[in-house]
N, C-alpha and C positions, 0 to 999 in steps of 0.2 A: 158314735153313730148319731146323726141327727135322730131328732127326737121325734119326727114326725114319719121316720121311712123305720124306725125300729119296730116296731108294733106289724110292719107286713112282711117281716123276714120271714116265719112263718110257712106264709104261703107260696115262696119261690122254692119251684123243687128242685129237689140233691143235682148238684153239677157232675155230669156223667155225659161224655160221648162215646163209651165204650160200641153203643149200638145205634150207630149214624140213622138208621130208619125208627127206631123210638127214641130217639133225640129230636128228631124232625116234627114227630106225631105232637109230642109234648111241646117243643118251639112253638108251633100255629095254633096249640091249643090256647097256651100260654096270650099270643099277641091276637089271636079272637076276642079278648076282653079286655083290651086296650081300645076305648073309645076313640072313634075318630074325627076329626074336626068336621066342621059344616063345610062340602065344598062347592054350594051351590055359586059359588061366587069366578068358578074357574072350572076350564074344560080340561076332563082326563080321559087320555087316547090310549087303548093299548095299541102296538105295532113290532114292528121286527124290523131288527139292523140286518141287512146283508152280510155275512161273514160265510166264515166254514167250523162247525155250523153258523146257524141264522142265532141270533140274539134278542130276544124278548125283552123288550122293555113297557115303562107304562111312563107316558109324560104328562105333568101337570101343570098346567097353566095360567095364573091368574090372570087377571084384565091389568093390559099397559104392560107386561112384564118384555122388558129388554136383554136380562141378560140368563142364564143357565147353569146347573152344576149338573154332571153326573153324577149320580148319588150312587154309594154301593152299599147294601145292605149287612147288617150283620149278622154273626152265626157261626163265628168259633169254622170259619171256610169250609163249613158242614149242613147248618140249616139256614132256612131263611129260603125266599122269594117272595114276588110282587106282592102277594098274597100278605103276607104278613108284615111286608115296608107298608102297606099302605097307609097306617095310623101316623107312623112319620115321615112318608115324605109328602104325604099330604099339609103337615103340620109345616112339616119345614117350607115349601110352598106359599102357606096362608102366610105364613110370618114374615118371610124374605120376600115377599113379592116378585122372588125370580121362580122360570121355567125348573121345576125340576124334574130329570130324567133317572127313572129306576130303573136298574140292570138287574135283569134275571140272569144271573153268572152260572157258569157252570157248577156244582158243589164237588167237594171231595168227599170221602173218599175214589168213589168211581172216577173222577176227573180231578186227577193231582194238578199241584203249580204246571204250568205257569196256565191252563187253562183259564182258572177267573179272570189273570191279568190279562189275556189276552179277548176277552169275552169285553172286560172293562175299556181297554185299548182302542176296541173296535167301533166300538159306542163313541168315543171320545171320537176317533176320528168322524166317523157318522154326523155327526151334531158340527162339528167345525167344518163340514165340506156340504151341510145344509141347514147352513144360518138362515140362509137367506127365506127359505122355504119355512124354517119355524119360526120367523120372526124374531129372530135375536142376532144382537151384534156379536162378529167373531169375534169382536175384543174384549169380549166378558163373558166368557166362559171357566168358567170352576171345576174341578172334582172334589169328592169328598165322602165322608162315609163314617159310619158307626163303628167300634169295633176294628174286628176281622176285615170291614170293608172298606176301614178306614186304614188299614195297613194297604190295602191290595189301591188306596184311592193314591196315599202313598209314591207305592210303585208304580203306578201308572205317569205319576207327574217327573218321575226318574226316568223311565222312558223317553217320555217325550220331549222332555231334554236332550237325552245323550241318542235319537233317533232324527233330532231337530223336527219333532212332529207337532201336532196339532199346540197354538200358542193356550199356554194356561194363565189365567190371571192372578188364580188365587186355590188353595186346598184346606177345605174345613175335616180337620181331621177330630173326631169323637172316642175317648177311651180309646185310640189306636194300638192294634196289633202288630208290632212295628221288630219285633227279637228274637228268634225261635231259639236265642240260650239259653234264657230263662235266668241268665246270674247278677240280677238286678239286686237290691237289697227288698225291693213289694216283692219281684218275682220269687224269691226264696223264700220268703217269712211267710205272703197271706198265704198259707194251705188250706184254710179253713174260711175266706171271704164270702158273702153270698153270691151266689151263682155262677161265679168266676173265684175259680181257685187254681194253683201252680199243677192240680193234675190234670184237670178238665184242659187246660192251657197247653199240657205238654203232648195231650190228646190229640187235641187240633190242631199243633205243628206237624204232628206224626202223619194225620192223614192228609194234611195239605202237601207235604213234602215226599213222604212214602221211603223216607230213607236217603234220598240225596240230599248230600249237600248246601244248605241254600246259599243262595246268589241278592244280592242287595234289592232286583225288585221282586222277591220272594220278602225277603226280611229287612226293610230300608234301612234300619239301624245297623248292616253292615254296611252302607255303602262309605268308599271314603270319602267323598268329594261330595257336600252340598250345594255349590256354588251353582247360582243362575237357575235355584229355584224358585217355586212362585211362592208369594207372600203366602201364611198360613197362619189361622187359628186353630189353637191346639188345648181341647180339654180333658182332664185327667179328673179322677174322680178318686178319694182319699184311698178306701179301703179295694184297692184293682190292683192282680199283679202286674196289669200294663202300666200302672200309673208311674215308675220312675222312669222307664222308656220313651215313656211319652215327654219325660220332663227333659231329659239328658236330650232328646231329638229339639227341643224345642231350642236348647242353648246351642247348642251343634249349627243349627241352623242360622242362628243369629249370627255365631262364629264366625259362617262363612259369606254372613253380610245380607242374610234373609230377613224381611221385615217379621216378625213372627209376636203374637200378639196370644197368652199364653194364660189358662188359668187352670187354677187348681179344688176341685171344688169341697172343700172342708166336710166331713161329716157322710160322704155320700159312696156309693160302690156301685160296684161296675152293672150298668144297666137301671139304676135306681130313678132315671126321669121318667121310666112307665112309669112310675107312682104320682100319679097326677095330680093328686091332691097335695101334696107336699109343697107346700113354698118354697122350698130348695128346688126342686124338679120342674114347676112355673118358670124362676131365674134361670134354668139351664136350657130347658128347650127356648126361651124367649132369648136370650141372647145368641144360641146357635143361629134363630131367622136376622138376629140384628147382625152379627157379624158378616153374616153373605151379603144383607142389603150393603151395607155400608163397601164391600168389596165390590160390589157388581155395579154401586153407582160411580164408580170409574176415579 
């Protein structure tokens, strides 16, 4: 464990979704005291995408920004909203200099798959059918996400592929939630990781999925076919039971001829760039806004 994130293990509390509404309570309490960056430098809109239902998003904008991600937040496809992205997709925003677009998705349990994907879907297409109006080129537009939302940012770009929908340029994909089998060699061993552990995990597959089956943009790591997806950065974090899923999706992807630009971050665990202070967590959130700029400047 880094030396610098070891000393606030402590204060993250026991990984448990048993009880999706004090999971929640605890989540917002949690990212309530995650500092958020200065955003006087950029305008943030909340609004609503059209769909069934409607779709709450909040977009942030800095000055000159050209191009955009859909952002999906994390939360084990259980907690999380606007409320609580705001410390990062603010962050990620200041740092990439691109539009970025938070989705308030549906959560599970109450709204199983394919709800978020389709909640995500929607937004995607939103944003590529009013570039013109938000000031951004169709042709650089991203999804991506933390987590849980980086599984579902994932599936979104599997879609839109094999839907021929909205063009994506690029998927920043963060600790993705990407295998609900769990028979990874991290998925089986961390039982005991901070905050993300193979129960808490097998948790959140249970209520995202509710017992069926999953389908590749449920779980991207079953689909068979990567090809004529969009270029992707992809980070993993040492002691995650997502971290070998994340790794094996990254070569899979290269496999099938994907630019994919891949790291691993020694020392660190799932969710540990809250810890701000940490040097390690500085390098992780500053190269997630460098790897968007660098995609979105075309």
């Amino acid at each position: 464990m880094d030396s610098e994130l070891e000393p606030f293990l402590p204060l993250f509390p026991q990984a448990d979704l048993g009880d999706p509404l004090d999971a929640r309570a605890n989540f917002a309490e949690l990212a309530a005291a995650i500092p958020a960056p200065d955003t006087g430098d950029m305008v943030i809109e909340d609004r609503t995408v059209p769909a069934d239902p409607e779709v709450a998003i909040r977009i942030y904008r800095p000055s000159l920004a050209q191009g955009a991600i859909v952002w999906l937040h994390g939360g084990g496809f259980v907690m999380g909203d606007l409320a609580t992205e705001h410390p990062w997709a603010a962050r990620l925003a200041e740092s990439s200099g691109a539009v970025v677009i938070s989705v308030d998705y549906r959560l599970a349990p109450e709204n199983r798959f394919p709800a978020a994907l389709d909640d995500a879907y929607a937004v995607l297409a939103w944003t590529a059918g009013n570039a013109s109006g938000l000031g951004i080129d169709p042709e650089r537009i991203a999804v991506g996400g933390h987590s849980a939302g980086a599984g579902i940012a994932a599936g979104v770009a599997l879609r839109a592929r094999d839907r021929q929908g909205p063009r994506i340029c690029f998927q920043l994909l963060n600790q993705a939630g990407l295998d609900d089998r769990q028979e990874t060699w991290s998925a089986r061993n961390f039982t005991g990781t901070p905050w993300l552990t193979r129960g808490k995990l097998a948790s959140a597959w249970a209520h995202y999925l509710g017992g069926v089956p999953a389908t590749p943009y449920a779980a991207p790591a079953r689909a068979a076919d990567l090809t004529g997806l969009p270029p992707a950065y992809i980070a993993s974090a040492e002691f995650c039971p997502n971290r070998d899923e994340d790794i094996v999706y990254a070569l899979r992807l290269m496999e099938a001829g994907v630019s994919v630009e891949l790291h691993q971050w020694a020392g660190t665990f799932h969710g540990s760039q809250a810890i701000l202070s940490a040097e390690i967590s500085q390098r992780q959130n500053a190269e997630l806004g460098a790897a968007l700029r660098r995609a979105l400047a075309g």
